[in-house]
C-alpha positions, -999 to 999 in steps of 0.1 A, spaced: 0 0 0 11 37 -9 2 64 9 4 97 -9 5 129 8 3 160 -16 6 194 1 -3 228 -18 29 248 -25 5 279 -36 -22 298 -18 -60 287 -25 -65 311 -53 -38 294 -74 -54 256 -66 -86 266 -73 -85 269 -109 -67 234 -119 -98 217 -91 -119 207 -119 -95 188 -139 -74 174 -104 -111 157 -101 -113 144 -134 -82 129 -130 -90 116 -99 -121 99 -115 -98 83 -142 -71 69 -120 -99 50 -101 -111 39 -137 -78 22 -142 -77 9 -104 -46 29 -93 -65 44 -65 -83 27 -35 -93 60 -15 -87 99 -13 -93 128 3 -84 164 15 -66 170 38 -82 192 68 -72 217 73 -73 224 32 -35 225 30 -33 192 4 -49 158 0 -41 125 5 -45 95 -16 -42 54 -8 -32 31 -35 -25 -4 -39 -9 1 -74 26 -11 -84 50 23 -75 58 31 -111 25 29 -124 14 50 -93 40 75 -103 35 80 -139 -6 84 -129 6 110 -101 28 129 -126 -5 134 -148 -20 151 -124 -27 189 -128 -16 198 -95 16 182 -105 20 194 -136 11 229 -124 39 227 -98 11 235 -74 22 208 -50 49 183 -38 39 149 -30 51 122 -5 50 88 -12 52 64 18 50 23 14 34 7 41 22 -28 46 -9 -27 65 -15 -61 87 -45 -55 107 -76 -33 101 -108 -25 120 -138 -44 104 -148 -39 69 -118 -21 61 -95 -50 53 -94 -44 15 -67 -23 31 -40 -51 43 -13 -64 17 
């Protein structure tokens, strides 16, 4: 599992724009299965998404993202293998 942390390197004004097409892309990389979850993060400084993909394939879809290709944000890529869940979530374990 990957867990990807993306936090904005603008203000808001600058993110806002590119939102519409980060979400379309978001729709698209759950399409293809590259994405099991994602959200913002709170306070609205980034997002973070949770995938399951193999890492390259998570990094070429990351590097289409608008955000990324707008140098609006960095992103942080941590692998983890999760072993135990709370019910219902263990889609989540390795």
């Amino acid at each position: 599992m990957f867990i990807v942390s993306l936090t904005y390197k603008v203000p808001l004004e600058r993110i806002e724009p590119h939102v519409e097409g980060h979400m379309a892309w978001l729709h698209d990389a759950y399409a293809q299965g590259l994405l099991t979850a994602s959200g913002r993060k709170v306070p609205r400084t980034g997002g973070v998404l949770l995938s399951h993909a193999e890492r390259p394939a998570l990094e070429a879809c990351l590097d289409a993202d608008p955000f990324k290709a707008h140098d609006l944000a960095d992103y942080e890529i941590v692998e983890c293998a999760i072993t135990l869940t709370a019910p219902g979530f263990e889609a989540l374990k390795d």
